[in-house]
Biopython code that builds the backbone (N, CA, C, O; Angstrom):
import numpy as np
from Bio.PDB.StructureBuilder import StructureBuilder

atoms = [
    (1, "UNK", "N", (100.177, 93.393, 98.635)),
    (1, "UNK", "CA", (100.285, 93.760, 100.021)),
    (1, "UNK", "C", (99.123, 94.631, 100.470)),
    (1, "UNK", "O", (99.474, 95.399, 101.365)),
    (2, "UNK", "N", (97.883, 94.742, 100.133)),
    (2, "UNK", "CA", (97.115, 95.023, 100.478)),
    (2, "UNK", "C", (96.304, 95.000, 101.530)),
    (2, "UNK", "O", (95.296, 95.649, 101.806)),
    (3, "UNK", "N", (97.176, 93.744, 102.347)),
    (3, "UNK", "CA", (96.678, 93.691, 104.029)),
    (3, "UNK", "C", (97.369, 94.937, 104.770)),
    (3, "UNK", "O", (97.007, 95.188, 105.919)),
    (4, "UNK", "N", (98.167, 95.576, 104.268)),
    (4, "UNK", "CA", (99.014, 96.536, 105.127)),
    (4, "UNK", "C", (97.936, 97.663, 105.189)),
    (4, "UNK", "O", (97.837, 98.272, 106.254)),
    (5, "UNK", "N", (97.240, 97.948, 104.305)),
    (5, "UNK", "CA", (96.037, 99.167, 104.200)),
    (5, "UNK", "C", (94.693, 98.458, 105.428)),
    (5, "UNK", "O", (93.836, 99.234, 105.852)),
    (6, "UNK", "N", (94.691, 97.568, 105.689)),
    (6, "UNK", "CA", (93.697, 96.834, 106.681)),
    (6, "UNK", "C", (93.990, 96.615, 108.073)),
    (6, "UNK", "O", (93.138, 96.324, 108.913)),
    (7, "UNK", "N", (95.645, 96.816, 108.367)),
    (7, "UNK", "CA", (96.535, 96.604, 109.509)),
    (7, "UNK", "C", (95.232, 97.706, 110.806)),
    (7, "UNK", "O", (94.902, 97.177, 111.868)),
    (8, "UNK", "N", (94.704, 99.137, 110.437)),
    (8, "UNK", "CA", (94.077, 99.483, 111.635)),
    (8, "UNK", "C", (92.464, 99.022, 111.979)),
    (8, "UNK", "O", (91.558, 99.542, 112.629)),
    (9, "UNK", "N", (92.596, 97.835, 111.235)),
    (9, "UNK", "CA", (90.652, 97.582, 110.900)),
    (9, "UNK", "C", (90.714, 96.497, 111.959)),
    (9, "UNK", "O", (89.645, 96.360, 112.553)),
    (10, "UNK", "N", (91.991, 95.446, 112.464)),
    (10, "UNK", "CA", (91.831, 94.374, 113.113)),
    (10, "UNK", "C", (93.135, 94.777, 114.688)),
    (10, "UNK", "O", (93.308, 94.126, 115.718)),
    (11, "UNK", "N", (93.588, 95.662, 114.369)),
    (11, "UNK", "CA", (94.789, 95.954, 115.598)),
    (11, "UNK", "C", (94.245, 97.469, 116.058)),
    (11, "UNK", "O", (93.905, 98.344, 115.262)),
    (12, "UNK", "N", (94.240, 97.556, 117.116)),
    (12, "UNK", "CA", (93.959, 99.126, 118.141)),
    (12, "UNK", "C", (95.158, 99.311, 118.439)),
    (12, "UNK", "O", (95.098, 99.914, 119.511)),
    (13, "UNK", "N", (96.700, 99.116, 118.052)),
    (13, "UNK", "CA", (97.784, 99.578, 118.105)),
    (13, "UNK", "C", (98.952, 98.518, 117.833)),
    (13, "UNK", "O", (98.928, 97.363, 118.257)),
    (14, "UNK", "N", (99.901, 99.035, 117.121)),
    (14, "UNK", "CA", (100.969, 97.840, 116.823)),
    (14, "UNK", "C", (102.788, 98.784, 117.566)),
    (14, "UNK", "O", (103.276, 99.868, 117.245)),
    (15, "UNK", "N", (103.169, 97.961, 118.365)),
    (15, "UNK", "CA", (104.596, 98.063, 118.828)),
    (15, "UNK", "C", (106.154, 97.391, 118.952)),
    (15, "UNK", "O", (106.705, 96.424, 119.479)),
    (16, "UNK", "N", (106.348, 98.085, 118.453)),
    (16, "UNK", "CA", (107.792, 97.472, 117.930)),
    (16, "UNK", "C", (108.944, 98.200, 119.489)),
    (16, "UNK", "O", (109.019, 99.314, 120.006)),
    (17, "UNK", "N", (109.527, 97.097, 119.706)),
    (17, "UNK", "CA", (110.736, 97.220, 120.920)),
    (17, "UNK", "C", (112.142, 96.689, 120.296)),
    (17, "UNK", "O", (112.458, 95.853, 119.450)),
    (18, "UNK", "N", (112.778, 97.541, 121.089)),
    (18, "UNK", "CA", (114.028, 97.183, 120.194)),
    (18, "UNK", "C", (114.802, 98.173, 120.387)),
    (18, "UNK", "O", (114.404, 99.336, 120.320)),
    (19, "UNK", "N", (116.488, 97.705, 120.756)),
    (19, "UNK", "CA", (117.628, 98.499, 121.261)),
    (19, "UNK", "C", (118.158, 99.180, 120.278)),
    (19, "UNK", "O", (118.340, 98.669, 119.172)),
    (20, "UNK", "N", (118.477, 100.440, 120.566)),
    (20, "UNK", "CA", (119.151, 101.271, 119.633)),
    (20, "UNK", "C", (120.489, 101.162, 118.838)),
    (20, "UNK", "O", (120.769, 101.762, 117.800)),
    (21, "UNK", "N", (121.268, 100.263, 119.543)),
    (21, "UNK", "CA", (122.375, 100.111, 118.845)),
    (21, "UNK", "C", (122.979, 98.587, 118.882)),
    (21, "UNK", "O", (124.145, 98.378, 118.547)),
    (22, "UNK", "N", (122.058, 97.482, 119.336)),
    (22, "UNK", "CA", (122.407, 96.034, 119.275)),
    (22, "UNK", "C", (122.632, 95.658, 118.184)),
    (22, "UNK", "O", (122.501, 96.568, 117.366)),
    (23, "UNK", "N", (123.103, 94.119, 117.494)),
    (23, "UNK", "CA", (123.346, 93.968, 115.914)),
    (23, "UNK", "C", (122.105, 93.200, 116.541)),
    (23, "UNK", "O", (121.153, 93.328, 115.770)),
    (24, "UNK", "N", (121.810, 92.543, 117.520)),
    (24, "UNK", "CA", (120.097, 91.955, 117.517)),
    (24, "UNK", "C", (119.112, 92.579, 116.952)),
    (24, "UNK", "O", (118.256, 91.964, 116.316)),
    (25, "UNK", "N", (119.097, 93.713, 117.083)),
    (25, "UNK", "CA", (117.688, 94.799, 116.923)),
    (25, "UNK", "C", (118.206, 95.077, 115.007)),
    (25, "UNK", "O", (117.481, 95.445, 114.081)),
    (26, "UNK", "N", (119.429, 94.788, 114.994)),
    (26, "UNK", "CA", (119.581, 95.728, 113.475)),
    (26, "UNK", "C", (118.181, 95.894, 112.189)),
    (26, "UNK", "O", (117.645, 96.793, 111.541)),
    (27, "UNK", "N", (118.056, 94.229, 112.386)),
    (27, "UNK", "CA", (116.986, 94.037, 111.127)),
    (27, "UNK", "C", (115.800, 94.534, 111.994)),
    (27, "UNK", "O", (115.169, 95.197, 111.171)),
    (28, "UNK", "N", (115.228, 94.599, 112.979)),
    (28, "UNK", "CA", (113.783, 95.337, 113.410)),
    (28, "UNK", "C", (114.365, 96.977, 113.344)),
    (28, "UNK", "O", (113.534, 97.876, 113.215)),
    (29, "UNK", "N", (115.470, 97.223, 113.417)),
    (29, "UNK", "CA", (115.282, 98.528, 113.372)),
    (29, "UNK", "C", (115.296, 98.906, 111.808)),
    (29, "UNK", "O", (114.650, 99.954, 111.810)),
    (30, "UNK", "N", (115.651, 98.660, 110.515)),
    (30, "UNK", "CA", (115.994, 98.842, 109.543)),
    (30, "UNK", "C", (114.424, 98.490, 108.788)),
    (30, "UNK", "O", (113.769, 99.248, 108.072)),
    (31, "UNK", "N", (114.152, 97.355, 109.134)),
    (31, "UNK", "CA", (112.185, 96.938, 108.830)),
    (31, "UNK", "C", (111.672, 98.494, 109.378)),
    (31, "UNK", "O", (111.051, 99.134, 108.529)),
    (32, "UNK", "N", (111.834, 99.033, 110.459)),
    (32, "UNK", "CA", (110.937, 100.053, 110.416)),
    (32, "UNK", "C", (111.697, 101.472, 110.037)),
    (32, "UNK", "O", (111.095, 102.545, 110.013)),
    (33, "UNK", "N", (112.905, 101.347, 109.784)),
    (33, "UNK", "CA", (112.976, 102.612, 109.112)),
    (33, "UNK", "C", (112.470, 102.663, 107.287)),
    (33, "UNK", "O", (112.279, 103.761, 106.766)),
    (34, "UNK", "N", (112.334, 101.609, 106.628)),
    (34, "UNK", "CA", (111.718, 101.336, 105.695)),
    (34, "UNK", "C", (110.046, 101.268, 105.726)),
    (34, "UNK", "O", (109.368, 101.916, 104.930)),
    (35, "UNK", "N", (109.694, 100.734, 106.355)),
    (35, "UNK", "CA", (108.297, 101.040, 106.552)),
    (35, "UNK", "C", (107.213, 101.503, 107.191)),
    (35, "UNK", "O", (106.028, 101.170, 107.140)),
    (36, "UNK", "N", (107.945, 102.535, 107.962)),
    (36, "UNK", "CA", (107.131, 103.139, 109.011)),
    (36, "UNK", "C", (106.134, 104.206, 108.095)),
    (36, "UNK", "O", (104.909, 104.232, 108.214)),
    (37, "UNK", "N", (106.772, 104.913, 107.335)),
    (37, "UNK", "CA", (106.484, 105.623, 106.700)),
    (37, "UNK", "C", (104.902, 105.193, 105.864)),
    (37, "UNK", "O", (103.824, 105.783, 105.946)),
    (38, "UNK", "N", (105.301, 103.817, 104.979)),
    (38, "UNK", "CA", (103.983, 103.363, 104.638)),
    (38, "UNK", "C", (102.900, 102.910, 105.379)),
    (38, "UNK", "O", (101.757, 102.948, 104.923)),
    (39, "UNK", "N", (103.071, 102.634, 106.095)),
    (39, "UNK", "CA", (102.279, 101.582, 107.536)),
    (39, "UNK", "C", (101.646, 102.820, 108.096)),
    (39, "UNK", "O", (100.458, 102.648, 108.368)),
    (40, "UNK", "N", (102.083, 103.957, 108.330)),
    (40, "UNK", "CA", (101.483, 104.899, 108.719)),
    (40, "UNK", "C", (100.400, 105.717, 107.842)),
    (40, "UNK", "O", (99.256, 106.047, 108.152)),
    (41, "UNK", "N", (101.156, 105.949, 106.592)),
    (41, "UNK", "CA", (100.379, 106.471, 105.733)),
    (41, "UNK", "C", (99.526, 105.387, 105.046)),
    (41, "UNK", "O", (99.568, 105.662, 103.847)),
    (42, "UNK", "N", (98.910, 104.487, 105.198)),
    (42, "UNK", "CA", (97.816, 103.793, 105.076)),
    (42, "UNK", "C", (96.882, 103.392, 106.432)),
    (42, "UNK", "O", (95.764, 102.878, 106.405)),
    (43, "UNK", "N", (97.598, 103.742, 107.518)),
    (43, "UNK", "CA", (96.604, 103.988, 108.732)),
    (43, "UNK", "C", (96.946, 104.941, 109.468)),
    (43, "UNK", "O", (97.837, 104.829, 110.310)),
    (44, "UNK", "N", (96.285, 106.021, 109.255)),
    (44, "UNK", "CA", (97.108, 107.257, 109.507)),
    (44, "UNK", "C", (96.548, 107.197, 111.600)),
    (44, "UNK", "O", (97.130, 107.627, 112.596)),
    (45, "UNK", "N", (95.472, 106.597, 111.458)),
    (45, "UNK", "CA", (95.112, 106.556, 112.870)),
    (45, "UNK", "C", (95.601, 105.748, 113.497)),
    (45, "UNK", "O", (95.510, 105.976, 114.703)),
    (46, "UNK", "N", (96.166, 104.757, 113.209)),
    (46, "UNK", "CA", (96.251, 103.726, 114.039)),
    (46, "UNK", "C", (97.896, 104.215, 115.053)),
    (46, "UNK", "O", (98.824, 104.767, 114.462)),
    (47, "UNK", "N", (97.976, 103.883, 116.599)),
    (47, "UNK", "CA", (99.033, 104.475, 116.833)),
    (47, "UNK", "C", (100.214, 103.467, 116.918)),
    (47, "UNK", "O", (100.124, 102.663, 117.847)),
    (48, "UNK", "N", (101.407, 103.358, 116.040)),
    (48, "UNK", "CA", (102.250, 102.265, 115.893)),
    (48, "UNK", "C", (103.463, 103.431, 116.761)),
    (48, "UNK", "O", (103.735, 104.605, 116.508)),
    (49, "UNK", "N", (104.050, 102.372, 117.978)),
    (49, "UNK", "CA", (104.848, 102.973, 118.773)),
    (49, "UNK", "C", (106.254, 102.284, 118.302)),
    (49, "UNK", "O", (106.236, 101.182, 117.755)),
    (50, "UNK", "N", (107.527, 103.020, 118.552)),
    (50, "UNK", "CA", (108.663, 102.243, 118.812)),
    (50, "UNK", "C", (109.407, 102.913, 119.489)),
    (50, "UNK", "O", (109.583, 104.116, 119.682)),
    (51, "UNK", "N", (110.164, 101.270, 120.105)),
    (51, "UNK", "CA", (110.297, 101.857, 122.061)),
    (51, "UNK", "C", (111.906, 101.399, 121.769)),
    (51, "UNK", "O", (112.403, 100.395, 121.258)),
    (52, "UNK", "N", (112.443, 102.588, 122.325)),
    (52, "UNK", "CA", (113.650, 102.125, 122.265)),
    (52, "UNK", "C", (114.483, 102.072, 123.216)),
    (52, "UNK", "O", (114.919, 103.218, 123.326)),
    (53, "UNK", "N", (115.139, 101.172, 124.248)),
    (53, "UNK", "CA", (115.972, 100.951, 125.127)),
    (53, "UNK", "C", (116.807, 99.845, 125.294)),
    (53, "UNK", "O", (116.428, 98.694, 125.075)),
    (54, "UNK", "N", (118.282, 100.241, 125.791)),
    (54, "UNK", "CA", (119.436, 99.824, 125.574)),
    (54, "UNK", "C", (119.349, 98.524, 126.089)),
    (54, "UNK", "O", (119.083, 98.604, 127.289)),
    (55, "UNK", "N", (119.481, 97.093, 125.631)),
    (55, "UNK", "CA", (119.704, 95.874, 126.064)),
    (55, "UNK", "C", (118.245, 94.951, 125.575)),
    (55, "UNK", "O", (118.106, 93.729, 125.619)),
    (56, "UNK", "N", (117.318, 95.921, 125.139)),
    (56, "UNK", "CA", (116.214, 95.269, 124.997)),
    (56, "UNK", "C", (115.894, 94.216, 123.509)),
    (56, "UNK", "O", (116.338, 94.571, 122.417)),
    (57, "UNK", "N", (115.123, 92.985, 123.656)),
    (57, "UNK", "CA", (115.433, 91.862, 122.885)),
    (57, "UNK", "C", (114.264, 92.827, 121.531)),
    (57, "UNK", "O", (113.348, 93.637, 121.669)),
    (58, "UNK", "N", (114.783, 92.330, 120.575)),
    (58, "UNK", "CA", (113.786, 93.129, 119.328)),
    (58, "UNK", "C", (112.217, 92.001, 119.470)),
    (58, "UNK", "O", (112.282, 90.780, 119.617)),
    (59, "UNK", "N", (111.029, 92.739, 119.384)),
    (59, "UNK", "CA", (109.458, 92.226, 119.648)),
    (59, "UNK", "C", (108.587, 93.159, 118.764)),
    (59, "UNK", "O", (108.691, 94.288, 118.285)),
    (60, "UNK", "N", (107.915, 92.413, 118.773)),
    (60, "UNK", "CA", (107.022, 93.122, 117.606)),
    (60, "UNK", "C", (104.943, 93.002, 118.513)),
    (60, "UNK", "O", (104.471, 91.865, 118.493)),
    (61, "UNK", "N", (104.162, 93.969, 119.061)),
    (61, "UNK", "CA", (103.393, 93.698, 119.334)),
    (61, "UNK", "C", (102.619, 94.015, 119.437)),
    (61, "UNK", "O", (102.657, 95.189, 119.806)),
    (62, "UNK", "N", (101.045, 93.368, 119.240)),
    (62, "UNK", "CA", (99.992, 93.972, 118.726)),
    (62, "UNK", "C", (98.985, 94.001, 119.486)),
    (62, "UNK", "O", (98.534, 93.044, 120.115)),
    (63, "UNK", "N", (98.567, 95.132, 119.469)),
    (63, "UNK", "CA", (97.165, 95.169, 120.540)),
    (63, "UNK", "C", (95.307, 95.270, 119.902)),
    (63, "UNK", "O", (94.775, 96.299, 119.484)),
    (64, "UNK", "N", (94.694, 93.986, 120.003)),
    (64, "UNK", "CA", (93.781, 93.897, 120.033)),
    (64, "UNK", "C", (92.532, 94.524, 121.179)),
    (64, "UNK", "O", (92.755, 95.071, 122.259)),
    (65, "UNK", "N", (91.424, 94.289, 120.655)),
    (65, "UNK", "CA", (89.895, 94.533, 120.746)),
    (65, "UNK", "C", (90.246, 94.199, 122.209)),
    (65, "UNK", "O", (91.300, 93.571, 122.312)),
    (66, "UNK", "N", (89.601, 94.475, 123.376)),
    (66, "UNK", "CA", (89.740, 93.895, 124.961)),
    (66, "UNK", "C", (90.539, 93.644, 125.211)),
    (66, "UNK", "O", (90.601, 92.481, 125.609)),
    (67, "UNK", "N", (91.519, 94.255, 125.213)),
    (67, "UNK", "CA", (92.807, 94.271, 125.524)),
    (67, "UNK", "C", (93.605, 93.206, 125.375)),
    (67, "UNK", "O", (94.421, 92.915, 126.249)),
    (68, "UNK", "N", (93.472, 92.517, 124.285)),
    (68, "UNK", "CA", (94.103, 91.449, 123.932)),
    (68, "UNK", "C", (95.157, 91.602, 123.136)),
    (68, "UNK", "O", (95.002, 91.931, 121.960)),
    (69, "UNK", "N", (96.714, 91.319, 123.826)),
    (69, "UNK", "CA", (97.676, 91.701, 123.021)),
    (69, "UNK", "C", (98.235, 90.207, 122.577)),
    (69, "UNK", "O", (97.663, 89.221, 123.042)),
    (70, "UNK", "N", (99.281, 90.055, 121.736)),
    (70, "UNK", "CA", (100.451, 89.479, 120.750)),
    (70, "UNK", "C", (101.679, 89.760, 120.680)),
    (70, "UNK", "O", (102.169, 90.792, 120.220)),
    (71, "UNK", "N", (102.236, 88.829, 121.147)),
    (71, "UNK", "CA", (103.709, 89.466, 120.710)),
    (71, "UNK", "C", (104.923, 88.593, 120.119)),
    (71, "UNK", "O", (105.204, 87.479, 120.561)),
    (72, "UNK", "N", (105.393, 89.027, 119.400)),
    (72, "UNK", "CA", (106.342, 87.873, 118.259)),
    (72, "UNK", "C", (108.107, 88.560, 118.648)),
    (72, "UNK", "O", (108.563, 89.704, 118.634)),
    (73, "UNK", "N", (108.526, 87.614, 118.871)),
    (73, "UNK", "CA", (110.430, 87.636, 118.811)),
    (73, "UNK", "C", (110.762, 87.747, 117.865)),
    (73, "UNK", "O", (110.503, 86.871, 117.040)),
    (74, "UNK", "N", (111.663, 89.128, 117.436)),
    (74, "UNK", "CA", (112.061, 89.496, 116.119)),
    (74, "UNK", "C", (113.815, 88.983, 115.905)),
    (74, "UNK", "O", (114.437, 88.861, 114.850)),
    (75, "UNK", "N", (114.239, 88.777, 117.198)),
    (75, "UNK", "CA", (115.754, 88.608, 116.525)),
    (75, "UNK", "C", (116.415, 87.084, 116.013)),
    (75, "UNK", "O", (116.482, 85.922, 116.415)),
    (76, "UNK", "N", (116.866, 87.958, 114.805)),
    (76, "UNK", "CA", (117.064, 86.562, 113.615)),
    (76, "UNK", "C", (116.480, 86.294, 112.556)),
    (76, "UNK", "O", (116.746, 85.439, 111.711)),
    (77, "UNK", "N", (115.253, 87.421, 112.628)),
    (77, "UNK", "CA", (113.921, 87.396, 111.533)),
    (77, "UNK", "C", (114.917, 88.432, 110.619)),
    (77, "UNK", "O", (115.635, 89.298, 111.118)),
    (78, "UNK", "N", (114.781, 88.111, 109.000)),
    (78, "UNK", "CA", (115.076, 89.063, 107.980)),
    (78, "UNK", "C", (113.819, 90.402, 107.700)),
    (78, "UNK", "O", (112.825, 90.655, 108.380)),
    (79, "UNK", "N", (114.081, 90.752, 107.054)),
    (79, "UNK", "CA", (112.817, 92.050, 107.030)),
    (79, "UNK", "C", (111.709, 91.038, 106.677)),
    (79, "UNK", "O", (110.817, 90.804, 107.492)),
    (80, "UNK", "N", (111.753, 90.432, 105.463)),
    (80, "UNK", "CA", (110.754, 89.606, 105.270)),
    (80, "UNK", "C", (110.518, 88.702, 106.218)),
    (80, "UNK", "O", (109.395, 88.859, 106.698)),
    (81, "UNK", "N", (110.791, 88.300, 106.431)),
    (81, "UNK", "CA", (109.900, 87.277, 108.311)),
    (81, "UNK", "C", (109.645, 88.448, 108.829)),
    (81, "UNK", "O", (108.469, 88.129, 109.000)),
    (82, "UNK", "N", (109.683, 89.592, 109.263)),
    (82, "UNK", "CA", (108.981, 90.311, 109.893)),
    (82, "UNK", "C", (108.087, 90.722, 109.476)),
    (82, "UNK", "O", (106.994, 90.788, 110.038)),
    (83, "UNK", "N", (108.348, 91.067, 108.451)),
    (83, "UNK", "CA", (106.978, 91.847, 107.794)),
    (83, "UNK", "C", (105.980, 90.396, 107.634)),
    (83, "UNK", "O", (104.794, 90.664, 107.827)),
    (84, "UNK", "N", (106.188, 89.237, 107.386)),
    (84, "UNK", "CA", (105.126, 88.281, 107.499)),
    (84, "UNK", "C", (104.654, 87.564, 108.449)),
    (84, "UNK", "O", (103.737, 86.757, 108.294)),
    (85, "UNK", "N", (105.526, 87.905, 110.054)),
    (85, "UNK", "CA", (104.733, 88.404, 111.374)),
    (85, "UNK", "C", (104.010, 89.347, 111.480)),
    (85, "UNK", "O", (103.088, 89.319, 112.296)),
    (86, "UNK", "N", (104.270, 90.577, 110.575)),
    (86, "UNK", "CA", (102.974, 91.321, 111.163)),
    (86, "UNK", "C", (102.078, 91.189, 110.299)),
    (86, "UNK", "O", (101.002, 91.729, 110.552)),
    (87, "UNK", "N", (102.209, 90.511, 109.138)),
    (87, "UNK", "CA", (101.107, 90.010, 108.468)),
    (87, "UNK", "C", (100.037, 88.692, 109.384)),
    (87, "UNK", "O", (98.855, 88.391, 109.222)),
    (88, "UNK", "N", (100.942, 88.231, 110.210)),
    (88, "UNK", "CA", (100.056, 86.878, 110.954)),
    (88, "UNK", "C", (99.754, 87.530, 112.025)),
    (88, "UNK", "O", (98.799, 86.986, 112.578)),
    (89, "UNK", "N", (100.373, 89.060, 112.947)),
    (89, "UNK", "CA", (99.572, 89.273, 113.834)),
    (89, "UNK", "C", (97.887, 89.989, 113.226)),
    (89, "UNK", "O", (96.875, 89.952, 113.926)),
    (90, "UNK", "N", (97.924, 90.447, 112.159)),
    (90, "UNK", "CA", (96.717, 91.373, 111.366)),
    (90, "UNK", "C", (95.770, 90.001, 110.998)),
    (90, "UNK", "O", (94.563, 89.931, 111.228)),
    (91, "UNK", "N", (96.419, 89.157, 110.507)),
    (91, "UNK", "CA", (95.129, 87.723, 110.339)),
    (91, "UNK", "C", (94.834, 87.138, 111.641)),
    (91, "UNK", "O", (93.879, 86.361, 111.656)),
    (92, "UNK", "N", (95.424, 87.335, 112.689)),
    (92, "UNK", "CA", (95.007, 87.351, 114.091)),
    (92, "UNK", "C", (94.152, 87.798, 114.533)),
    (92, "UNK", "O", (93.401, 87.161, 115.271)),
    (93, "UNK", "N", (93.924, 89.418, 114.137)),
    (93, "UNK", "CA", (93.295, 90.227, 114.649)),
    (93, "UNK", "C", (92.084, 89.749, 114.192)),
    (93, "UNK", "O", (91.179, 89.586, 115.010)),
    (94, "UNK", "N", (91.849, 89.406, 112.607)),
    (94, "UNK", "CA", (91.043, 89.355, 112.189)),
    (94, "UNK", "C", (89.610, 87.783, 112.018)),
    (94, "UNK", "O", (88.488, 87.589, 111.550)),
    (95, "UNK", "N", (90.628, 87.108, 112.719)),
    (95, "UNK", "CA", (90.214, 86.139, 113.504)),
    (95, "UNK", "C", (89.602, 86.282, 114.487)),
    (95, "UNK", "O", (88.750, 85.455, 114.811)),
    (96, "UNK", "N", (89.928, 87.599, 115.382)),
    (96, "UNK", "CA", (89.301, 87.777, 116.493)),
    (96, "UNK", "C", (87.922, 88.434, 116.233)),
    (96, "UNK", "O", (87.064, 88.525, 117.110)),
    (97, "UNK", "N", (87.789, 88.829, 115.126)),
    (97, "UNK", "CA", (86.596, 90.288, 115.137)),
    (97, "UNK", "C", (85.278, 89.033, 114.497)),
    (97, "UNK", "O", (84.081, 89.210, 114.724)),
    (98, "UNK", "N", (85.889, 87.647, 113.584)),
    (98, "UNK", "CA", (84.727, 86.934, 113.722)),
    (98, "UNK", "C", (83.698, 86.456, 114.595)),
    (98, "UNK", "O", (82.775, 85.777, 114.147)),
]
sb = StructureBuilder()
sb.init_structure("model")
sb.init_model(0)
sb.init_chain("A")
sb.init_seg("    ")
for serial, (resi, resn, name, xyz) in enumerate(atoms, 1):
    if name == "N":
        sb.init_residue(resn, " ", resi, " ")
    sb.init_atom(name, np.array(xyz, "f"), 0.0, 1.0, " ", f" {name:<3s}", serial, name[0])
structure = sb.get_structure()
């Protein structure tokens, strides 16, 4: 998992949305209480937001170079599909910087 240490080299910010107490949001909220911690501490700069309000569908989204954002539908995804969306938004990014 060594793309996770590269996540601030191709994204100028990554955001996660998602309701505080839906069973929709459960698995995006549980993905980032597990990995916020690392994701941060391997890009300590990069600013990863999570937005939380009542009714809102779980999204995952990434902001590129010129304001070019991404954004992926998280509900129904297990931790692993998420975490290998934000692995395809970071090979995104890095698509872009060619």
């Amino acid at each position: 998992m060594a793309w996770r240490g590269n996540i601030s080299k191709y994204l100028k910010e990554l955001r996660f949305l998602m309701c505080q107490t839906s069973p929709a949001s459960s698995t995006a909220r549980a993905f980032v209480e597990k990995n916020y911690k690392e994701l941060k501490t391997l890009n300590p700069k990069l600013p990863i937001l999570i937005r939380e309000c009542s009714g809102t569908e779980p999204q995952l989204w990434a902001r590129y170079d010129m304001g070019v954002e991404k954004g992926i539908k998280l509900e129904g995804l297990t931790e692993e599909q998420i975490s290998k969306a934000l692995q395809d938004l970071v090979k995104a990014g890095e698509s872009l910087k060619r």
